[in-house]
Residue, then its C-alpha position, 0 to 999 in steps of 0.5 A: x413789381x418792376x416790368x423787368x423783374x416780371x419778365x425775368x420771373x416768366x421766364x424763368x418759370x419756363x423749360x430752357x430744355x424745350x425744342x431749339x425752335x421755341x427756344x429761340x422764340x422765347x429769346x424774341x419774347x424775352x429780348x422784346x420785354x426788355x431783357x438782357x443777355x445775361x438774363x437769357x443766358x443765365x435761363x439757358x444755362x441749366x438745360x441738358x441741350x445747352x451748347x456754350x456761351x457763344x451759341x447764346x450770344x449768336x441767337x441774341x445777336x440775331x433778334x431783331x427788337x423791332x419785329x417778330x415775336x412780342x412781349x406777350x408770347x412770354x407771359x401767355x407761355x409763362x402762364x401756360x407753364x403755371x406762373x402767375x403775378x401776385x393774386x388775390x393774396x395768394x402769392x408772394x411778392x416777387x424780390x430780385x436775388x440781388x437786392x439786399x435783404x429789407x431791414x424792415x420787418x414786413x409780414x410775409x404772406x402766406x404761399x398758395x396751398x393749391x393742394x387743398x384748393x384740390x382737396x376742397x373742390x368738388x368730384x367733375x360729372x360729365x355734364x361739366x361744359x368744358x367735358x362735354x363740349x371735348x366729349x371727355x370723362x369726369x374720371x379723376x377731375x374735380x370741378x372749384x366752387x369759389x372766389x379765386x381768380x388768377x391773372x384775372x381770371x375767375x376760377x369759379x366752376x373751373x374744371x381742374x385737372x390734376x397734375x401728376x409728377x414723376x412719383x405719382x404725387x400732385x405737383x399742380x392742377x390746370x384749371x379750365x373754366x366755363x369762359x376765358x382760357x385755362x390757367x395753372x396753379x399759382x407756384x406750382x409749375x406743371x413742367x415735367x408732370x402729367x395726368x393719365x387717362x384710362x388707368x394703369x400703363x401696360x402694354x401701349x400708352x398715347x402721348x398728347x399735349x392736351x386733356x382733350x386728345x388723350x380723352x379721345x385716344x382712350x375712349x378709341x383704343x382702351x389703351x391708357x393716354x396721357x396728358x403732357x400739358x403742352x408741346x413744351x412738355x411730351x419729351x419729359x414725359x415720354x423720357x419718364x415713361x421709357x424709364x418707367x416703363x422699358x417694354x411699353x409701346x409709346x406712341x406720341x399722338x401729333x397736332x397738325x404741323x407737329x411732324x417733325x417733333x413728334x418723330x424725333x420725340x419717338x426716335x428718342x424713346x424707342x416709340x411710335x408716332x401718329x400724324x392727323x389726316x394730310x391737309x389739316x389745318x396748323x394745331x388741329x389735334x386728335x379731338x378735333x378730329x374726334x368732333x369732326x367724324x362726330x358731326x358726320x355719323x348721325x344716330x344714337x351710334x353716332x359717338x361709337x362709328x366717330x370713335x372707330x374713325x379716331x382708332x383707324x387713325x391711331x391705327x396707322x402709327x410710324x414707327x420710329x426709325x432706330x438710330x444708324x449705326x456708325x459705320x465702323x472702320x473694319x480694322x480685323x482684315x488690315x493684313x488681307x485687305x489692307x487700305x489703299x494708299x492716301x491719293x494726291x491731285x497735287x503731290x503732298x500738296x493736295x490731297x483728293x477726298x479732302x478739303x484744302x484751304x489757301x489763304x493769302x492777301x489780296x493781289x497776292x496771286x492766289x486766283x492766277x497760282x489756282x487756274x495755273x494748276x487747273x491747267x496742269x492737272x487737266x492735263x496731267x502736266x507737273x506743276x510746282x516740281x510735283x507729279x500731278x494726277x491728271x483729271x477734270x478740273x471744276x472752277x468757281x473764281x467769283x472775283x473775275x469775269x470770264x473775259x478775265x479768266x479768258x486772258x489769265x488763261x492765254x497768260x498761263x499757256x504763253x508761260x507752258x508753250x501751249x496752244x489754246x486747244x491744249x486746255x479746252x478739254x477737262x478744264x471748266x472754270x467759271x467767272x461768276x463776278x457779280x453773281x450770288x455766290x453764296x452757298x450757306x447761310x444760317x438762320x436765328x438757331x445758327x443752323x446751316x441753310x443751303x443756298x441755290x448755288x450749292x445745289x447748282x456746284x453739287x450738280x456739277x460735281x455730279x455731271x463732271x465728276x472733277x478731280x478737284x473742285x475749286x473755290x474763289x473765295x471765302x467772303x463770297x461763298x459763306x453767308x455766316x460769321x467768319x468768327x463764329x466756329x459752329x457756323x465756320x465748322x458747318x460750311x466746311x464739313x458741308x464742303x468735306x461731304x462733297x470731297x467724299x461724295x465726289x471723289x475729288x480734292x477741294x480747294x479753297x481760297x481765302x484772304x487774310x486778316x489785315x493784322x501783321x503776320x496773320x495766315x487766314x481771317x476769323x475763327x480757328x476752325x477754318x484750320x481745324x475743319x481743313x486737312x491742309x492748309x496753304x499760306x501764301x505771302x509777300x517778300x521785300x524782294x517782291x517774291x511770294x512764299x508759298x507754305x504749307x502751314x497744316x499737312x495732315x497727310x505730307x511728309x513734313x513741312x515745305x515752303x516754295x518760292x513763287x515768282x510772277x512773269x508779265x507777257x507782252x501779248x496785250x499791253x492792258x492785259x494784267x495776267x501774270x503767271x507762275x512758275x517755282x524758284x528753288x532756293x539755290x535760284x534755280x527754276x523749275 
């Protein structure tokens, strides 16, 4: 068997659905074997998480082959999954599907009857060392006696415990032998299956990943306790049971560091969650707590006070927290509590409560136009013929210092015929040239990661309360693929929040591709995720258009004429400002 065909087959034994975080550490494993995209993607495909194509090709882009996890993680997980390489002529030769059909005759060696191995095995006793060492039960165990190994891993006096699928029949066995790990029945993958501890589910029943755990949650509880076989496999089984069993309290029992999944594994299914003691360390899990108050309670007793240490554990569940409701629009009071009217910071040009995007090339104006209209609107002057409402104005313009913003601004007031006083108060503009301005960037699963500046503009956002947040500019505030929808989709709706949250319109600026004629740069979602969206544009005559593209709330399209005036204030200085022309060549 090729390196490449054994890879494709363990991974192709695993569960795609699994948790996103192990999903994309399987791509590592994969990636490292030496597969390709088209493998992975063809593996992810079939899951009931799937997204599309492009989150796939975003993970597998992000996979640094010279680091991170190895080849090794996806056999060791494969063989956990119960795959295995051919053994002891147990198994069949492994053939790509796209390989032609041999037109020689060769003879096919028979599949592994893992069923009769079970059968022919013999009843486990608890003195079986693997039993008595995780202070477990024979119940339902049996125990093989015999020459077959798998994966190189003798089996002889291996303890096997039976596989159960969703109808009660056996699908596999996990076999644990004296020494060396366990190993799964060659062709007969656990995945969906389990094995319950305790007898008949009634009233409560104890999800955990291994043997060892549902012995403990049994013998200190009474209650039956189930065995997933692996992180990979609690939520199948927790889904079967809810199905199952729609009454029956769930309780998934967590190994350390295993929070998180645990709850939202309990969120799922209606059901409850167990946490080890605080400060355990990674991966301890129920039995060895369970070996631990052992060890601490001596006397013929000792095993009875453990076990009611290991039930004032499993006492102390969390519920799951039920789902939010949506908060529904109340649409039966309209006529005597009708919605206020929409709100403008700038009339039909700028809408509070939402987030507006400016795009237009570089050079265009698009800093000087913004820090003109924070001027007006801090102190309620018109800006462009429309009404403006008049508020505290925070800006970030990360291409400029603050001596640039400091001489734009004395531009800006030598065009309104103001004093320098006149725009002290409410107006708060900041030039972060040559800082980290980043305020999100995404990880290998393409999920949003906060970045220290948001918190500090949130903070602000609080302190101030603006009308209108503004924002210079796109490539220096977002950390993901400006072609990539999710991520694009991630940043805005982020920025939308703080519109919400705040009460104030944000705006913010963006360049354009270099293509002829394009009106903003990357995906289509930086005008989907936006409930305006501005273009600016250069004439042959040297004015600059300004457009209203997208308008969900304006009455109707608008374009304005924009023209740019030099002061002679300071010779070096290469401010300009802003002031409309109509189209009749009148000014306003």
């Amino acid at each position: 068997m090729h390196e490449a065909d054994r890879a494709r087959s363990a991974l192709h034994s695993l569960d795609s659905g699994c948790p996103r975080d192990e999903w994309v550490s399987l791509a590592m494993a994969a990636k490292a074997a030496g597969l390709g995209f088209d493998d992975f993607h063809k593996w992810s495909r079939p899951a009931r998480n799937y997204r599309n194509e492009a989150d796939c090709a975003a993970v597998w882009r992000s996979i640094d082959e010279t680091g991170g996890i190895g080849a090794g993680t996806l056999f060791a997980k494969a063989r956990e999954a119960g795959w295995s390489e051919p053994i002891n002529g147990h198994a069949r030769p492994h053939q790509r599907a796209q390989e032609p059909r041999r037109t020689e005759q060769r003879a096919e060696r028979p599949p592994f009857d893992f069923a009769a191995v079970w059968r022919d095995s013999e009843a486990a006793t608890a003195d079986h060392p693997y039993i008595a060492r995780k202070l477990g039960l024979p119940d339902g165990l049996r125990v093989y006696r015999g020459s077959l190994s798998v994966a190189g891993q003798s089996l002889d006096g291996a303890l096997l415990v039976p596989v159960h699928g969703a109808d009660g029949e056996l699908q596999s066995w996990q076999a644990i032998p004296p020494e060396g790990e366990k190993r799964s029945a060659p062709g007969a993958p656990i995945r969906g299956g389990s094995f319950v501890v305790g007898g008949a589910v009634r009233d409560d029943v104890y999800l955990a990943e291994g043997i060892g755990q549902a012995w403990s949650a049994h013998q200190a509880t009474g209650k039956p306790a189930v065995c997933c076989f692996g992180a990979c496999n609690v939520e199948a089984i927790a889904r079967q049971m809810r199905e199952r069993y729609p009454v029956t309290r769930i309780v998934v029992v967590a190994d350390a560091g295993k929070e998180r999944e645990a709850k939202r594994i309990s969120r799922a299914v209606g059901g409850a969650w167990v946490a080890m003691p605080e400060g355990a360390p990674s991966n301890f899990d129920l039995n060895d707590y369970h070996a631990r108050m052992l060890s601490r309670q001596p006397g013929p007793l000792g095993d009875v006070d453990a076990l009611t240490l290991v039930a004032e554990l499993l006492a102390q569940t969390h519920e799951a927290e039920p789902e939010p409701r949506p908060d529904y629009a109340s649409l039966a009071d309209l006529e005597t509590d009708p919605p206020p009217p929409r709100r403008w910071v700038i009339d039909q040009w700028l809408p509070r409560g939402t987030v507006t995007a400016l795009f237009g090339g570089g050079g265009i104006g698009k800093s000087l136009l913004i820090q003109q209209a924070a001027t007006c609107i801090a102190n309620g002057v018109g800006i462009l013929g429309a009404a403006v409402t008049r508020g505290p104005v925070l800006a970030y313009l990360c291409e400029d210092d603050n001596n640039e913003v400091r001489r734009r601004q004395r531009d800006i007031l030598a065009h309104l015929g103001r004093s320098a006083s006149y725009s002290a108060e409410g107006l708060h503009i900041a030039g972060r040239a040559g800082y980290d301005n980043v305020m999100m960037t995404f990880g290998p699963d393409r999920l949003p990661i906060p970045a220290p500046f948001l918190s500090e503009v949130e903070r602000e956002c609080e302190r101030i309360r603006p009308a209108v947040l503004m924002l210079d500019n796109i490539a220096q505030l977002f950390g993901g693929l400006e072609n990539d929808r999710f991520m694009v989709t991630a940043f805005a709706n982020r920025l939308a929040g703080i519109a919400h949250r705040f009460d104030c319109a944000v705006l913010l600026l963006g360049h354009v591709a270099k293509t002829q004629g394009s009106e903003y740069s990357g995906s289509t979602a930086w005008e989907a995720a936006v409930r305006t969206r501005l273009w600016m544009e250069r004439r042959e005559d040297g004015l600059i258009e300004m457009h209203r593209r997208k308008a969900n709330y304006a009455g109707h399209s608008e374009a304005l004429t924009l023209a740019r005036e030099h002061f002679d204030a300071d010779p070096q200085a290469a401010a300009m400002s802003v002031r409309r022309v109509m189209r009749e060549g009148s000014e306003a």
